[in-house]
MIDRENLUM-458390 format. One record per atom (N, C-alpha, C): chain; atom name; x, y, z. Coordinates in Angstrom, 1 decimal. Last residue first. Layout:
BEGIN
 chain name     xx     yy     zz
     A   CA      X      Y      Z
...
END
This chain:
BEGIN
 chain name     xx     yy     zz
     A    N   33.3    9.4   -3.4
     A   CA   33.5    9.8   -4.7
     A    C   35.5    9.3   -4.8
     A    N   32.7    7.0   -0.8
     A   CA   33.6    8.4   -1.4
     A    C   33.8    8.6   -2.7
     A    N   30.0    6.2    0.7
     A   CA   30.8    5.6   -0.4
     A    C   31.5    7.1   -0.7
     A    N   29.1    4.8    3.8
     A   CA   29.2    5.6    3.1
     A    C   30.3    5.3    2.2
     A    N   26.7    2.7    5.6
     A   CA   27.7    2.4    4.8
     A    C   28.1    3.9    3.8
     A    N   25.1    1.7    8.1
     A   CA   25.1    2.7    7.2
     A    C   26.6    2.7    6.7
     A    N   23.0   -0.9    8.6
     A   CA   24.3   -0.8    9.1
     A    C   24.6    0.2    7.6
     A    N   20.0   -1.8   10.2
     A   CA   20.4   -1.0    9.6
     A    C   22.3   -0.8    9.6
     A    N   18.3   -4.8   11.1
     A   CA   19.4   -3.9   11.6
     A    C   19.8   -2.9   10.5
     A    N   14.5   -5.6   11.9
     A   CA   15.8   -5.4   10.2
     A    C   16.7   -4.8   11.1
     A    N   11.3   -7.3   11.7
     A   CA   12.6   -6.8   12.5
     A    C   13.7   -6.6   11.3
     A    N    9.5   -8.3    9.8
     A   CA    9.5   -6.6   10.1
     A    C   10.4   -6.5   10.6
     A    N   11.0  -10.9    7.9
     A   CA   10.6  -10.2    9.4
     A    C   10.8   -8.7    9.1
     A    N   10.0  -12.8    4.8
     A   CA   10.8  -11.7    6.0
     A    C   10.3  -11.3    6.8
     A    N    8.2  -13.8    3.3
     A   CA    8.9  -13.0    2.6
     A    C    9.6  -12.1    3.6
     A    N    5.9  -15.3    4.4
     A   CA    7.5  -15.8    4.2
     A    C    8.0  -14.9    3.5
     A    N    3.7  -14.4    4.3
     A   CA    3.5  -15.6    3.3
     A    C    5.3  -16.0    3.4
     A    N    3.2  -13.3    6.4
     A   CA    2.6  -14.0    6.8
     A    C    3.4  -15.3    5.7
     A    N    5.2  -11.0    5.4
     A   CA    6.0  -11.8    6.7
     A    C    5.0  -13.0    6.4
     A    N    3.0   -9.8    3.7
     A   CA    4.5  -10.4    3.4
     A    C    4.6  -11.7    4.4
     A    N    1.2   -9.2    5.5
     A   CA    0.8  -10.3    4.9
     A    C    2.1  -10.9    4.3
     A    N    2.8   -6.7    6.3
     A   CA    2.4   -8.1    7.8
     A    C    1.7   -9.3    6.9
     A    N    3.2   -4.7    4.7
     A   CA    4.2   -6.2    5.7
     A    C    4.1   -7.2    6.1
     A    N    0.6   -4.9    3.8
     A   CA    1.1   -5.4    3.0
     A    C    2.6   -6.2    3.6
     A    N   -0.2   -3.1    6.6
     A   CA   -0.8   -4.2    6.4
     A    C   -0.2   -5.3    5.3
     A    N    1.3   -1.0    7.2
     A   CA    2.2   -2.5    7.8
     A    C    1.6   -3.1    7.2
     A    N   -0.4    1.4    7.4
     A   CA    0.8    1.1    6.2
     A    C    1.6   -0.2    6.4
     A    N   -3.7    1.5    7.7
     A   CA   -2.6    0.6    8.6
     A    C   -1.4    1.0    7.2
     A    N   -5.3    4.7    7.2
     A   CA   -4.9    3.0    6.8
     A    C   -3.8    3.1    7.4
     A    N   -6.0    7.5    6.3
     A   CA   -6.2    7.0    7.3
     A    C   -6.0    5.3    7.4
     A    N   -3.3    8.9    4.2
     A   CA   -4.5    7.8    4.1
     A    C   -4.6    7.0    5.7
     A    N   -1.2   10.7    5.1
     A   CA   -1.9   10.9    3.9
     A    C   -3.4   10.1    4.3
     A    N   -0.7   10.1    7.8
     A   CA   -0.9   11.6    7.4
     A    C   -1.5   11.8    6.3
     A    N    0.1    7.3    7.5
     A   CA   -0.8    7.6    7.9
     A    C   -1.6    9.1    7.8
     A    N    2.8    8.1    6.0
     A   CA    1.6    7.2    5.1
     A    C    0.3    8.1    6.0
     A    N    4.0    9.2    8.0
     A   CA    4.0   10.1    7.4
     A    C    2.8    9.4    6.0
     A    N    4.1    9.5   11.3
     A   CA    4.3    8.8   10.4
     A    C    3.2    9.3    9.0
     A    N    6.8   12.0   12.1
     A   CA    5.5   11.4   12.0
     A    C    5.6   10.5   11.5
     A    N    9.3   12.8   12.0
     A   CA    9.0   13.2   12.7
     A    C    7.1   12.8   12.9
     A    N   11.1   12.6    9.1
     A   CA   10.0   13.5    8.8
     A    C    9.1   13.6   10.5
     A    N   13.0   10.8   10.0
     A   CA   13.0   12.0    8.6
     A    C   12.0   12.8    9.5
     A    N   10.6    8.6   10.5
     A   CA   12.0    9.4   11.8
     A    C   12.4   10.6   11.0
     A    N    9.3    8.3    8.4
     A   CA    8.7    8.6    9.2
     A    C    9.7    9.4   10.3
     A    N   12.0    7.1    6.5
     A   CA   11.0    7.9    6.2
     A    C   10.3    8.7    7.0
     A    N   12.7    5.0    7.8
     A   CA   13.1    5.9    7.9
     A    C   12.7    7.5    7.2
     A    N   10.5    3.3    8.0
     A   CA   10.9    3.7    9.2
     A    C   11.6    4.9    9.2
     A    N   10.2    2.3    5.5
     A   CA    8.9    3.3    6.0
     A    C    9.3    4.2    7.1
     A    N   12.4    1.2    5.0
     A   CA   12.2    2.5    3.9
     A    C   11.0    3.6    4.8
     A    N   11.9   -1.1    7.1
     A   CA   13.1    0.1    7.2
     A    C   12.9    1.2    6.3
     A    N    9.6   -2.2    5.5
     A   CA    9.8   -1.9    6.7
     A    C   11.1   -0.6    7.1
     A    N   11.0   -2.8    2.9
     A   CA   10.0   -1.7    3.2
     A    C    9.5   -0.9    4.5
     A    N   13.5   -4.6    4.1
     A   CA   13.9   -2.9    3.7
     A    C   12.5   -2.1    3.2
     A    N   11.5   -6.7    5.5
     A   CA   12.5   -5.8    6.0
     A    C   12.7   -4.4    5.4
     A    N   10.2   -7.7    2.7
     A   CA    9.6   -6.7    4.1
     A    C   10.4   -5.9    5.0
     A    N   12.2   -8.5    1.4
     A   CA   11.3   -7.4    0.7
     A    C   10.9   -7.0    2.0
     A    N   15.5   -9.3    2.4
     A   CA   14.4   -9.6    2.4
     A    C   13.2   -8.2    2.1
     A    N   18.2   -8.3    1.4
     A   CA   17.6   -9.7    1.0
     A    C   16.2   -9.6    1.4
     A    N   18.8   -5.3    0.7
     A   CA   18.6   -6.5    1.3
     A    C   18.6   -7.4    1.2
     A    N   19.5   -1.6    0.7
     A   CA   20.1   -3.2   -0.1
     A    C   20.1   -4.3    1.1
     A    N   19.0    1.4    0.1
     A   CA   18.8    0.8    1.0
     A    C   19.0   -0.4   -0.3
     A    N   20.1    4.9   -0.5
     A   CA   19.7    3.7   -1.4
     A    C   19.5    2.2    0.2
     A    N   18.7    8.1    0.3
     A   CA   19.5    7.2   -0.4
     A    C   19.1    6.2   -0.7
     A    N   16.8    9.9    1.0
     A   CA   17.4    9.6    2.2
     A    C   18.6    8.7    1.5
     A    N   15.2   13.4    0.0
     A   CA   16.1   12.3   -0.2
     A    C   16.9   11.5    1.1
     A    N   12.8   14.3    2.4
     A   CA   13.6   14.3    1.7
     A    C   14.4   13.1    1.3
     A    N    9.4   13.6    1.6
     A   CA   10.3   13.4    2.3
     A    C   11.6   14.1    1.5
     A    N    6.6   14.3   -0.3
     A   CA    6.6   14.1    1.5
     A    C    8.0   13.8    2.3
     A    N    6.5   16.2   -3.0
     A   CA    7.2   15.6   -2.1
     A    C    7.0   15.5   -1.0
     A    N    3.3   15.6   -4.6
     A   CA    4.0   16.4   -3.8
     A    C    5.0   15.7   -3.4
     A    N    2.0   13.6   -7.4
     A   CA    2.0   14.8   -6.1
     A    C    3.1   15.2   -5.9
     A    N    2.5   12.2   -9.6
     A   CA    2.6   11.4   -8.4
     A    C    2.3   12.4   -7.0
     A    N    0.4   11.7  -12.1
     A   CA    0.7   13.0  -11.3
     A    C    1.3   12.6  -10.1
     A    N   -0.1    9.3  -13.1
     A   CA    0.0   10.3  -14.0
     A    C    1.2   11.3  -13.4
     A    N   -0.4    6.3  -10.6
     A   CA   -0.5    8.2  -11.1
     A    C    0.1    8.3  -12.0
     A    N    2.0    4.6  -10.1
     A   CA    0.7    4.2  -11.0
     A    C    0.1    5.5  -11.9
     A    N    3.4    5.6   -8.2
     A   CA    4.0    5.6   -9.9
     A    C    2.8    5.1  -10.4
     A    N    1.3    6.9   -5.5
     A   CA    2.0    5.5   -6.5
     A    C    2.2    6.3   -7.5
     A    N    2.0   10.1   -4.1
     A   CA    1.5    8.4   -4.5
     A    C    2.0    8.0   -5.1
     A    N    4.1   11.7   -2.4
     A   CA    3.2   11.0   -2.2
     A    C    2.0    9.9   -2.4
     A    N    7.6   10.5   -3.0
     A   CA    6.4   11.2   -3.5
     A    C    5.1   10.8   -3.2
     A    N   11.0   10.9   -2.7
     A   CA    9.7   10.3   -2.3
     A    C    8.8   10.9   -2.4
     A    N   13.7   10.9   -4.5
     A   CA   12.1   11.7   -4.9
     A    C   10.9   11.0   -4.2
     A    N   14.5    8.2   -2.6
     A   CA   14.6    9.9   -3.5
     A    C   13.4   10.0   -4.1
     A    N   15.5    5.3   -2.0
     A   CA   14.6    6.3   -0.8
     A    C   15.2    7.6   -1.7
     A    N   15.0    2.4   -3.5
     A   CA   15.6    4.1   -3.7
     A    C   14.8    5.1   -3.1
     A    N   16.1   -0.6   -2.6
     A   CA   15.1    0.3   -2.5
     A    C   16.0    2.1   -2.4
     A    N   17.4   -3.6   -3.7
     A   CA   17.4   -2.3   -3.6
     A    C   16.3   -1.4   -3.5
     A    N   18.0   -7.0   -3.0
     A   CA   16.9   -6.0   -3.2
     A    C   17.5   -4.5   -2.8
     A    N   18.9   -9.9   -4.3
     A   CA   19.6   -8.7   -4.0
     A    C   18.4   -7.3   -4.3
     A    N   18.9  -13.5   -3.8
     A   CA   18.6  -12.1   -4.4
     A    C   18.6  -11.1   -3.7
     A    N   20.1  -16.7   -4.4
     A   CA   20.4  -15.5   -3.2
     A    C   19.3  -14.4   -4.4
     A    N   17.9  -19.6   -4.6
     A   CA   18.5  -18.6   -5.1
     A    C   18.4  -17.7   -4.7
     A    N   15.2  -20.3   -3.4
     A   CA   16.7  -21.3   -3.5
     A    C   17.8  -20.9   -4.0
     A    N   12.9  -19.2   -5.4
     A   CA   13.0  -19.7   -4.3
     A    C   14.8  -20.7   -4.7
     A    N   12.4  -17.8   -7.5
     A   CA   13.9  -17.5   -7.3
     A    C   14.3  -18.3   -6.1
     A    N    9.4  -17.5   -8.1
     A   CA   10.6  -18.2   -8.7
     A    C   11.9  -18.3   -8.4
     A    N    8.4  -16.3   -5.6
     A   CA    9.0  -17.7   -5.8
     A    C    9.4  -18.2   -6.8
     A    N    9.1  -13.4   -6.5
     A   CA    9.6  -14.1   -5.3
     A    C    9.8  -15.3   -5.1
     A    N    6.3  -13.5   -7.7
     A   CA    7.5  -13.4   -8.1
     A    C    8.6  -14.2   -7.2
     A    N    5.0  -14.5   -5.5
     A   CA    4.4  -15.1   -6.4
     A    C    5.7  -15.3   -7.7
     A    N    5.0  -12.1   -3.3
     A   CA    5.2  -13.7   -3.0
     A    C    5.2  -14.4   -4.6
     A    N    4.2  -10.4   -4.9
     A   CA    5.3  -10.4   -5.0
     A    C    5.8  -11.9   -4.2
     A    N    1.3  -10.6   -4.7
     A   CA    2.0  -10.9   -6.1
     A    C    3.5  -10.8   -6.0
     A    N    0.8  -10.6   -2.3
     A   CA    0.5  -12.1   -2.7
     A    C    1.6  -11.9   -4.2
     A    N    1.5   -8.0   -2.0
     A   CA    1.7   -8.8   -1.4
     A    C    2.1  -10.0   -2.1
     A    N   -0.7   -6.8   -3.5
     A   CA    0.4   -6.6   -3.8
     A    C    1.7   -7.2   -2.8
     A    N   -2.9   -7.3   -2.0
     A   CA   -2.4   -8.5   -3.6
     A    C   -1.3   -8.2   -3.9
     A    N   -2.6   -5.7    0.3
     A   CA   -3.0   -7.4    0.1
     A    C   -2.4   -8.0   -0.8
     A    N   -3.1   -3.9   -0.8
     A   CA   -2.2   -3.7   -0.1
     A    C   -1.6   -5.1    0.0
     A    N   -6.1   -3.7   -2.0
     A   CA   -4.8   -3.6   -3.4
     A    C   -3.1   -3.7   -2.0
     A    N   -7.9   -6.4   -0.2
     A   CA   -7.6   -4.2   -0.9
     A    C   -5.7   -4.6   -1.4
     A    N   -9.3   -8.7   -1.5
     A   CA   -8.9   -8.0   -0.8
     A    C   -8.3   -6.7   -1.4
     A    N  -12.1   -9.1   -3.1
     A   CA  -11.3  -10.3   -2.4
     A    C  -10.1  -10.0   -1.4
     A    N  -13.5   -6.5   -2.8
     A   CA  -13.8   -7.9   -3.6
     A    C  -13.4   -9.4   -3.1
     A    N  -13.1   -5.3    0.4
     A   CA  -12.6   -5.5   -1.2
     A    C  -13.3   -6.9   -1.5
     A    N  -15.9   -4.1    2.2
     A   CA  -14.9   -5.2    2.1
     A    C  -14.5   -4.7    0.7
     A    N  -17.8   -2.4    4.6
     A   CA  -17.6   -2.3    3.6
     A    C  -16.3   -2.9    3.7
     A    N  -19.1   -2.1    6.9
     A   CA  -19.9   -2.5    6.1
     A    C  -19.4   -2.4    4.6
     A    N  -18.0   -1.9   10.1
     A   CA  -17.4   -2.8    9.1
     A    C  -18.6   -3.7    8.2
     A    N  -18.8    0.4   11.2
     A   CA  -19.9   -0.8   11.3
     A    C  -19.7   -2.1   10.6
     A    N  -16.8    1.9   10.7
     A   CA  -17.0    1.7   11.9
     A    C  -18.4    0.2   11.9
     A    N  -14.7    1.8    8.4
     A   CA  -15.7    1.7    8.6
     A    C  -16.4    1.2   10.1
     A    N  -11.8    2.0    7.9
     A   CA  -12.3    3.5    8.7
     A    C  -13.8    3.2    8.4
     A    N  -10.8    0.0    6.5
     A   CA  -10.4   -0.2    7.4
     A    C  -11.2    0.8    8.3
     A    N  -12.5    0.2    4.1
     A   CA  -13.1   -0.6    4.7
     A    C  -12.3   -0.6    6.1
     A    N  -11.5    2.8    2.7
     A   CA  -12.4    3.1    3.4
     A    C  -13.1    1.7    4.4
     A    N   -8.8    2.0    2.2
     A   CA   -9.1    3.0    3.2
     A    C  -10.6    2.7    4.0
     A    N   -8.2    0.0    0.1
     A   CA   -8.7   -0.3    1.5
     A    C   -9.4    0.5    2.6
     A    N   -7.7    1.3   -2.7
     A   CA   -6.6    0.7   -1.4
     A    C   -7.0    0.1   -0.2
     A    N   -8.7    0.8   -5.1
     A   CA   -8.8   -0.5   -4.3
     A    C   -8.2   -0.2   -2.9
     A    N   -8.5    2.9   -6.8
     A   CA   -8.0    2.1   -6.9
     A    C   -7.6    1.0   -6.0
     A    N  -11.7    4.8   -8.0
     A   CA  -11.3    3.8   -6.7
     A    C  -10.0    3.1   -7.0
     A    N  -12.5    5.9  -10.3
     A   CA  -11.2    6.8   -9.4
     A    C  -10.8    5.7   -8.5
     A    N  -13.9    4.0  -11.8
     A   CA  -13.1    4.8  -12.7
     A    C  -11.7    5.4  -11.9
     A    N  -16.3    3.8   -9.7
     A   CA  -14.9    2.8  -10.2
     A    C  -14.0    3.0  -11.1
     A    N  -17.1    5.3   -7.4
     A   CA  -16.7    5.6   -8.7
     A    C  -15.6    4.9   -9.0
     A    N  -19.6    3.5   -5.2
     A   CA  -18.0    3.7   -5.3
     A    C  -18.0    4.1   -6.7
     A    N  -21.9    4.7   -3.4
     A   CA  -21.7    4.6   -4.4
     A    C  -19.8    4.6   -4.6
     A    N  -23.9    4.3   -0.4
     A   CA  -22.5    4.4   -0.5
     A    C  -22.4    4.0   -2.0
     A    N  -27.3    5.4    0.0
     A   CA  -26.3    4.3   -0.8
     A    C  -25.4    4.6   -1.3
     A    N  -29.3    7.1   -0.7
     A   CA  -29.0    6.7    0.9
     A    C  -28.4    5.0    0.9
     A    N  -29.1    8.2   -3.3
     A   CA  -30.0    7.9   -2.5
     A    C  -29.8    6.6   -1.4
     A    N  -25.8    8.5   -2.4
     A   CA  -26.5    8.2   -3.8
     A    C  -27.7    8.0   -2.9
     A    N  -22.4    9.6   -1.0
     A   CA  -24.1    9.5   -0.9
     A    C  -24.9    9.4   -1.8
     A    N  -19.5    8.3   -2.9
     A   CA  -20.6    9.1   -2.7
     A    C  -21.2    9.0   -1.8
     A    N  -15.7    7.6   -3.0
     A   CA  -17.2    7.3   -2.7
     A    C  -18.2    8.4   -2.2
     A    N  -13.8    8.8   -4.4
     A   CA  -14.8    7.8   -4.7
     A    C  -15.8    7.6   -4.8
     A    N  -11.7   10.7   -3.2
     A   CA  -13.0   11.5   -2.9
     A    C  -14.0    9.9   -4.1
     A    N   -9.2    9.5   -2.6
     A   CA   -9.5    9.8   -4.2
     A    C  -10.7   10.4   -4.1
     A    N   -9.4    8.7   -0.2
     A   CA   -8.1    9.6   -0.7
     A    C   -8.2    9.9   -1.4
     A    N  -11.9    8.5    2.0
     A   CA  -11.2    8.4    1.0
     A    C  -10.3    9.1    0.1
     A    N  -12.9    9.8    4.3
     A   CA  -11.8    9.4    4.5
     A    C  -11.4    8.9    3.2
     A    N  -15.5   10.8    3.8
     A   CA  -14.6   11.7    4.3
     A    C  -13.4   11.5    4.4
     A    N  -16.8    8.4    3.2
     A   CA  -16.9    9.2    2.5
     A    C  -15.8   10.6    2.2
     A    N  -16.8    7.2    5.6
     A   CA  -15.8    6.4    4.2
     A    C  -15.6    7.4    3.6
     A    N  -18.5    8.5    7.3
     A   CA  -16.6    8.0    7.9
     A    C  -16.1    8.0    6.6
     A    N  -21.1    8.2    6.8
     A   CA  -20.0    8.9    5.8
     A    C  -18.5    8.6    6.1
     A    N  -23.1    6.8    7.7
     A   CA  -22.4    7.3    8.7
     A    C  -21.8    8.5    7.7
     A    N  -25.0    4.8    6.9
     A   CA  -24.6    6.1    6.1
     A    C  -23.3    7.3    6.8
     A    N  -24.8    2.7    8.1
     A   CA  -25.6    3.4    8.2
     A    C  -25.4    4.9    7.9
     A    N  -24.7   -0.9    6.3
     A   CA  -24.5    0.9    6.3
     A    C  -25.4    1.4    7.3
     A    N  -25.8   -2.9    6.7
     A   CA  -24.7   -3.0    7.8
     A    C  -24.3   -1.6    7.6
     A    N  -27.0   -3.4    3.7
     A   CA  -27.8   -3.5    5.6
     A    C  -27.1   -3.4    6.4
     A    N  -25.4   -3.0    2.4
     A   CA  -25.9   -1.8    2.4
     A    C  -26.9   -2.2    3.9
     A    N  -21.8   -3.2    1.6
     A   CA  -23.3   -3.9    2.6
     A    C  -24.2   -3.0    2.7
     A    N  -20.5   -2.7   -0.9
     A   CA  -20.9   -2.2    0.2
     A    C  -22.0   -3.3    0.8
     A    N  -16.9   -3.2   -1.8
     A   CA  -18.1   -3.8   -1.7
     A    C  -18.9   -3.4   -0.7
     A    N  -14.0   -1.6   -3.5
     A   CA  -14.7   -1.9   -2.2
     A    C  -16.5   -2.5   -2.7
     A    N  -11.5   -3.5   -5.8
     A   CA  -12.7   -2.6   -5.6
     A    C  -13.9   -3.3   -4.0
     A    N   -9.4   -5.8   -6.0
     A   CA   -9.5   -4.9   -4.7
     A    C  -10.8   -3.8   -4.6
     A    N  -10.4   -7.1   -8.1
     A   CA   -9.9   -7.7   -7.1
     A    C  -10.0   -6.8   -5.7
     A    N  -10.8   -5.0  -10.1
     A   CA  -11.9   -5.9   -9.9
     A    C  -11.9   -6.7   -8.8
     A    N   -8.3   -2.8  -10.1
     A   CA  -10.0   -3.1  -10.1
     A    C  -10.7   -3.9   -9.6
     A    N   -5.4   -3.4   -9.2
     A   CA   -6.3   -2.3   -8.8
     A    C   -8.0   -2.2   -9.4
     A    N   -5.4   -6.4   -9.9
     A   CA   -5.2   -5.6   -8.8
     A    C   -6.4   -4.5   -8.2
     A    N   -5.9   -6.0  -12.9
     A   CA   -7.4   -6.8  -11.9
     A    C   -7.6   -6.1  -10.2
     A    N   -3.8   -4.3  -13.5
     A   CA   -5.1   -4.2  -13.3
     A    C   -6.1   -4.5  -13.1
     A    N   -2.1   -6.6  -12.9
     A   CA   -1.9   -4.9  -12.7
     A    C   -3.1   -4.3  -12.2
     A    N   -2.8   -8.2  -14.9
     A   CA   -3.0   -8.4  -13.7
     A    C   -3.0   -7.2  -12.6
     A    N   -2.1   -7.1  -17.1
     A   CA   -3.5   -7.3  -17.1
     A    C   -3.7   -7.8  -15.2
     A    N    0.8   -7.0  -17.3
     A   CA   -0.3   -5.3  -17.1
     A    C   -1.4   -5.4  -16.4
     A    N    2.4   -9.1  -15.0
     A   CA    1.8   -8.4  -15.9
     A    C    0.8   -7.5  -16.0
     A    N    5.1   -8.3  -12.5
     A   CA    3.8   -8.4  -12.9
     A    C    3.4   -7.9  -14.1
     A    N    6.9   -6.5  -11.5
     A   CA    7.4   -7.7  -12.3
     A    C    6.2   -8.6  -13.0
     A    N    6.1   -4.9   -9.8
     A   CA    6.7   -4.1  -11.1
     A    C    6.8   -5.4  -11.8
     A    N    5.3   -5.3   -7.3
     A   CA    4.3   -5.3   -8.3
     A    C    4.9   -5.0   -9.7
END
């Protein structure tokens, strides 16, 4: 998402991924209500209210809707951030590139935040691929073995593969990856 402009940035996280309620397919259950990560969504006279100000699209609540009454605009911000890095990504189509991922200060949300929270892992080092789903795949894997859970899911009741699995869909690499650890001597 980093290579992306602002304005799209923020369709992302608004107007493209903001949840959509069915309100004939609600039945107020709350599931959403309990399970949102930003506390968004309300009860409003007997109508799921999203606070679009706090919602930043992730999905949660349409994945933890048991009556699946509630969708993103067009899809949850896991999705686009996907499609947008297919999008980068194809400029370079035909051309080697060189991906680094910095497993340190893992924190449990996005750089988008102000406040990113708390540390959920310890420093693990630097990971170097060619393909984007592989070493997020691998960054998540080793993350979770670290830490003895899976450690997304701990935070946000949501699939953490879903942005993989649309990767892989659009060609951006297999979830499968070999890991070969490489140490460097001062």
């Amino acid at each position: 998402m980093g290579c992306i402009g602002m304005r799209t940035k923020e369709k992302i996280h608004t107007s493209l991924s903001q949840p959509v309620v069915d309100d004939e397919k609600c039945t107020q259950c709350l599931v959403c209500v309990e399970k949102c990560p930003l506390h968004a969504l309300t009860l409003v006279d007997k109508t799921i209210s999203v606070a679009r100000d706090v919602c930043f699209g992730c999905g949660t609540c349409g994945e933890v809707c048991p009556e699946g009454a509630i969708a993103a605009a067009v899809a949850n911000v896991r999705e686009l951030i996907a499609e947008a890095a297919s999008v980068v990504l194809g400029q370079f189509t035909g051309k080697p590139i060189l991906l680094i991922s910095v497993l340190l200060d893992i924190m449990e949300l996005c750089d988008c935040f102000g406040l990113p929270g708390k540390r959920i892992a310890d420093d693990i080092g630097y990971l170097v691929a060619n393909s984007p789903v592989a070493i997020d795949k691998a960054s998540l894997d080793l993350v979770d073995q670290q830490q003895g859970r899976s450690v997304l899911r701990s935070f946000y009741p949501m699939n953490p593969l879903v942005q993989l699995e649309v990767g892989k869909h659009l060609g951006l690499g297999d979830l499968e990856y070999e890991l070969a650890k490489i140490e460097i001597q001062p």
